[in-house]
MARPA-42130 format. One record per residue (C-alpha): residue number from 1; residue in one letter; x, y, z. Coordinates in nm, 2 decimals. Layout:
NUM,A,X,Y,Z .
...
This chain:
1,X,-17.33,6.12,5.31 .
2,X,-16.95,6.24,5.32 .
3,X,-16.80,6.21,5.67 .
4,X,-16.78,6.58,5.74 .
5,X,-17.16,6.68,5.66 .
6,X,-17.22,6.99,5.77 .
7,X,-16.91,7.10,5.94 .
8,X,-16.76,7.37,5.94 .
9,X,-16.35,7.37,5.88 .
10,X,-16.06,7.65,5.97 .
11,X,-15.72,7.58,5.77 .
12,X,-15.42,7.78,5.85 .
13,X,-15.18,7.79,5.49 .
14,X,-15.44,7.66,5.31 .
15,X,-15.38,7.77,5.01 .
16,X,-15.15,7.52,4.87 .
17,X,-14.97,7.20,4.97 .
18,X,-15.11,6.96,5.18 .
19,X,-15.33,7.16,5.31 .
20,X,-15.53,7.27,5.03 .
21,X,-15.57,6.92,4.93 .
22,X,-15.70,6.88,5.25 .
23,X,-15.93,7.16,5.20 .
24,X,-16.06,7.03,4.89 .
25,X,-16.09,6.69,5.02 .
26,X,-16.31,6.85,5.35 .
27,X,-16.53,7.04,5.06 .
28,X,-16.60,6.72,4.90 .
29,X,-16.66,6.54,5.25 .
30,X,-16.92,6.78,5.30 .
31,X,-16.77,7.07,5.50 .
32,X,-16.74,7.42,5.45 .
33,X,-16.41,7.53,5.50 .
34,X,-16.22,7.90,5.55 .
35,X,-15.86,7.91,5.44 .
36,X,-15.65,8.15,5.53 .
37,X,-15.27,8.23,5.41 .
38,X,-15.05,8.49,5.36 .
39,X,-15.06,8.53,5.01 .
40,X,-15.41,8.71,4.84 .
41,X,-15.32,8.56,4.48 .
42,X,-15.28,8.20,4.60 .
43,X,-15.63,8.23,4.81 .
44,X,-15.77,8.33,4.52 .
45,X,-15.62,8.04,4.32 .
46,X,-15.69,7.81,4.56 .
47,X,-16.07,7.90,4.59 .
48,X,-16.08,7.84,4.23 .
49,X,-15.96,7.47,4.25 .
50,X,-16.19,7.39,4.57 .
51,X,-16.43,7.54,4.41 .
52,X,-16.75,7.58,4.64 .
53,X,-16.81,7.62,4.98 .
54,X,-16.49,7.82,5.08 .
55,X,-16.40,8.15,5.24 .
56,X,-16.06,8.31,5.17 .
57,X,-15.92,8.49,5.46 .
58,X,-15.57,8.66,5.37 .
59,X,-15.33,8.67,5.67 .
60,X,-15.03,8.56,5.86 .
61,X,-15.07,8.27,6.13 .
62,X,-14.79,8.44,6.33 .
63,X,-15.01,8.78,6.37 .
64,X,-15.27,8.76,6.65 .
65,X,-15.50,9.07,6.49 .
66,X,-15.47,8.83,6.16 .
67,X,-15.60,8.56,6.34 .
68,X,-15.85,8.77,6.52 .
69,X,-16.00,8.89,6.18 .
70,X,-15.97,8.51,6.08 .
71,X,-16.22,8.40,6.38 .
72,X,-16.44,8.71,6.34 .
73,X,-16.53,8.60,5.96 .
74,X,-16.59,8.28,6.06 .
75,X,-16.83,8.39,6.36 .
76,X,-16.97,8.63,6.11 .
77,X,-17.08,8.37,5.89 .
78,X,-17.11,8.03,6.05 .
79,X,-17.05,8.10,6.40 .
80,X,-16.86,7.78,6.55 .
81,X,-16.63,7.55,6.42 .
82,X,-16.60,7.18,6.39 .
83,X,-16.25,7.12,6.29 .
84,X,-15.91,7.36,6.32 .
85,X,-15.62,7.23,6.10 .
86,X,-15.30,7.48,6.26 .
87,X,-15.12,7.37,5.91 .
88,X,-14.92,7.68,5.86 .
89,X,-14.56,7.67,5.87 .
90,X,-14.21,7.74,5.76 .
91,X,-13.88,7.53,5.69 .
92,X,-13.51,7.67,5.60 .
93,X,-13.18,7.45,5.62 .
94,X,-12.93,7.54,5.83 .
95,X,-12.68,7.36,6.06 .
96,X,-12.62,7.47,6.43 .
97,X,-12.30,7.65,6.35 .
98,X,-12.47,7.87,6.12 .
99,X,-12.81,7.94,6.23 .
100,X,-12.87,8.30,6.25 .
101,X,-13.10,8.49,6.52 .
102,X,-13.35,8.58,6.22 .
103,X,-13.40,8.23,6.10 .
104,X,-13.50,8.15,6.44 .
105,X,-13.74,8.41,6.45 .
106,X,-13.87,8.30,6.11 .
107,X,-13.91,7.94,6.20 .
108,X,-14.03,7.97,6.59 .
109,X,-14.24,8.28,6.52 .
110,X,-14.47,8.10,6.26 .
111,X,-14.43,7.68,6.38 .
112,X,-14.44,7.73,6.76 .
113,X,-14.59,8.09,6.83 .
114,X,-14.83,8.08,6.53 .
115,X,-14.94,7.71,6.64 .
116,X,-15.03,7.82,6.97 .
117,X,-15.22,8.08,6.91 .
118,X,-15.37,7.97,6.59 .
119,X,-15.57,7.74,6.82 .
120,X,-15.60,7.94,7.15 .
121,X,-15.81,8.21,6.96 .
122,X,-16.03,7.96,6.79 .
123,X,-16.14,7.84,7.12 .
124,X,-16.41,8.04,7.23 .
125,X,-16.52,7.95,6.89 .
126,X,-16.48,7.55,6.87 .
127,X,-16.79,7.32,6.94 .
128,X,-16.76,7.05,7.24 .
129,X,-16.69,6.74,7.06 .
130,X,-16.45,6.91,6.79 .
131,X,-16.09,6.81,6.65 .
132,X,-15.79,6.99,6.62 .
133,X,-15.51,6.88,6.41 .
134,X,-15.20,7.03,6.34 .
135,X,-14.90,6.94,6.13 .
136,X,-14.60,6.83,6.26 .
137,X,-14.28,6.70,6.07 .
138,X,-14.08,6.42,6.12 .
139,X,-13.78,6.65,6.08 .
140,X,-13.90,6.64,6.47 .
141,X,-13.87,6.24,6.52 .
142,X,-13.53,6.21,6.28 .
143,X,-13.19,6.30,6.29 .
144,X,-13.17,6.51,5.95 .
145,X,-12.84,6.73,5.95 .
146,X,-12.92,7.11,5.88 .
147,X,-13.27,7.03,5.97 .
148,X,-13.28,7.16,6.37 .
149,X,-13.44,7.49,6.37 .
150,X,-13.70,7.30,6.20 .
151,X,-13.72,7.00,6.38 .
152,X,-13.75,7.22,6.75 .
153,X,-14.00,7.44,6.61 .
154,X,-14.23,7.10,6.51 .
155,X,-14.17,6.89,6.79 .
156,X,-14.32,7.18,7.06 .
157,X,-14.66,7.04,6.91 .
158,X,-14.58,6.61,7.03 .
159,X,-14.66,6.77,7.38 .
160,X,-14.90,7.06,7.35 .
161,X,-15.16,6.82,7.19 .
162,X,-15.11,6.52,7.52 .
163,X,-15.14,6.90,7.71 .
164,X,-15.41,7.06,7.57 .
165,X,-15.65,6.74,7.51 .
166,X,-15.63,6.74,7.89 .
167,X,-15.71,7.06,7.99 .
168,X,-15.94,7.07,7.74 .
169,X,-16.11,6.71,7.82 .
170,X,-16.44,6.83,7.98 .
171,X,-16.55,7.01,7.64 .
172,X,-16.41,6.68,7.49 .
173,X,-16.22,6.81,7.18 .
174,X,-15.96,6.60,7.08 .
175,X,-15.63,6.71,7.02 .
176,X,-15.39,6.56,6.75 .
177,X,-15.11,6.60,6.55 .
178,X,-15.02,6.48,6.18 .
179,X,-14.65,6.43,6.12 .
180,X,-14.56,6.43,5.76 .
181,X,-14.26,6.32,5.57 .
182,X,-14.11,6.47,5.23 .
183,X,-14.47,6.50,5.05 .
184,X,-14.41,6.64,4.65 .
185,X,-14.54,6.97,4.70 .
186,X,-14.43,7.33,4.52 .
187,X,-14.23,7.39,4.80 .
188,X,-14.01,7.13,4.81 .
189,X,-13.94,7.20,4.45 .
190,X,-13.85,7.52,4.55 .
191,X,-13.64,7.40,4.85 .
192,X,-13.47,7.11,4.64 .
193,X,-13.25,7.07,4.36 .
194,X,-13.32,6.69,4.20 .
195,X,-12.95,6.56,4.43 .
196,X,-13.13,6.65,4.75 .
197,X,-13.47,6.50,4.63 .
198,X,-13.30,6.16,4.55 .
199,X,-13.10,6.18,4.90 .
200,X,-13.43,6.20,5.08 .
201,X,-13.59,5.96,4.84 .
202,X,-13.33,5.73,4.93 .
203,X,-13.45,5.74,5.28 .
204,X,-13.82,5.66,5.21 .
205,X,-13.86,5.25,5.16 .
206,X,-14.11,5.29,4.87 .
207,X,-13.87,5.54,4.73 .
208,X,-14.05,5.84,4.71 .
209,X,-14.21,6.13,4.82 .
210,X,-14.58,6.12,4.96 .
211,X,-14.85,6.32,4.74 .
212,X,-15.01,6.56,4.88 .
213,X,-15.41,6.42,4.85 .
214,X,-15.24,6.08,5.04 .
215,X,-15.17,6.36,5.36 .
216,X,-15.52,6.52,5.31 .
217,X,-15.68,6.16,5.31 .
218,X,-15.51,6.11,5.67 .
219,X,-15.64,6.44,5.79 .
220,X,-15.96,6.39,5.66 .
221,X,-15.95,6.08,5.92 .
222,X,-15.82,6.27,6.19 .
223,X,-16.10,6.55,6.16 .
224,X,-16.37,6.35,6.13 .
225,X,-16.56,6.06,6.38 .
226,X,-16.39,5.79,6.21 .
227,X,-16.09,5.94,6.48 .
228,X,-16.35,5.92,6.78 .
229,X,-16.15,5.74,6.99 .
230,X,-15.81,5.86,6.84 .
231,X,-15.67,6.20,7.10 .
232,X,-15.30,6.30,7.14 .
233,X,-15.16,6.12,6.90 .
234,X,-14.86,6.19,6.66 .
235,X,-14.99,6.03,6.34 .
236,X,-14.66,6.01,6.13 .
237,X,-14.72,5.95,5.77 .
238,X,-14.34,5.96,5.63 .
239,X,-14.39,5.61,5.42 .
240,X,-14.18,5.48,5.71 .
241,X,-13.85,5.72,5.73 .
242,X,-13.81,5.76,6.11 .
243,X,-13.95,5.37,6.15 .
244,X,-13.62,5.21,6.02 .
């Protein structure tokens, strides 16, 4: 039996990343899953690599009718979910005396808003007894120069989860967050030239960067019962970073 038998999975930017080796990893634990991202040609690449037992939903995280045509496929076709993995987000450098009004926007708009009401709407929707997750950064728990928008825009989610676990305690979902470190995804490629990937390396004891499937194998813990007893906590997996 795989530990999420029969569930039934909602992952916002799932279509690459962590997350989508999350997704995969939920598929192979037995859920069915619904992605949804802003890009239709990376849905579609991503359904290919999962596989089976996946729904594509193209959309922004950030835009409430998005999200509302998210929840009304899923209702359409399984009707509840089990686990809601608020994974999208966005991350550009800048330090304080240069941060402009639109990057805020960019970064708040998709990390804090999009968070928030990634999960509010999927509550009429989420069965008693179900988790939420979402990804953090521990941007949020360090003291990375050019790294604040980011690190605000995370850190809202440390005290929405002890928040909303409680006002949501008598349905008992639990609430939790997964904070991870540099983790070798396309992104970071994209973010990175190979001096700032060996500065942050430098920074991680084992040095270097987690893999993406070692983030979905932590998820996988936090979404299923092996986490029964686990609500509002800030799981940081960051190979030890902000610990020293």
């Amino acid at each position: 039996m795989g530990k999420l038998d029969g569930k039934v999975a909602v992952i916002t930017g799932g279509s690459t990343g962590l997350a989508l080796a999350g997704a995969k990893l939920f598929v192979a634990e037995g859920a069915y899953v619904f992605i949804q991202a802003r890009r239709q040609e990376a849905l579609d690449e991503a359904v290919k690599l999962i596989g089976r037992n996946v729904t594509a939903v193209q959309g922004d995280a950030s835009d409430l009718d998005d999200l509302e045509r998210l929840y009304d496929t899923v209702k359409q076709e399984k009707g509840s979910i089990d686990v809601l993995w608020a994974s999208a987000g966005f991350g550009e450098p800048g330090v304080l005396g240069e941060i402009t009004e639109e990057q805020f926007e960019r970064s708040f708009s998709l990390n804090a808003r999009g968070t928030l009401f990634t999960v509010q709407k999927a509550l009429p929707l989420i069965n008693d007894h179900g988790s939420i997750l979402m990804t953090g950064s521990n941007a949020s728990l360090g003291a990375f120069p050019g790294w604040s928008l980011y690190a605000g825009s995370k850190a809202v989610q440390q005290a929405w989860a002890r928040v909303w676990l409680n006002e949501l305690r008598d349905r008992k979902i639990r609430v939790n967050v997964l904070t991870p470190g540099q983790v070798a995804t396309a992104k970071q490629e994209e973010l990175f030239d190979e001096a700032t990937r060996a500065s942050f390396e430098s920074l991680i004891p084992r040095g270097t960067m987690g893999r993406p499937e070692e983030i979905a194998s932590i998820a996988l813990f936090l979404a299923s019962d092996d986490s029964s007893y686990v609500n509002g906590l800030e799981l940081v997996a960051d190979g030890g970073t902000t610990a020293i």
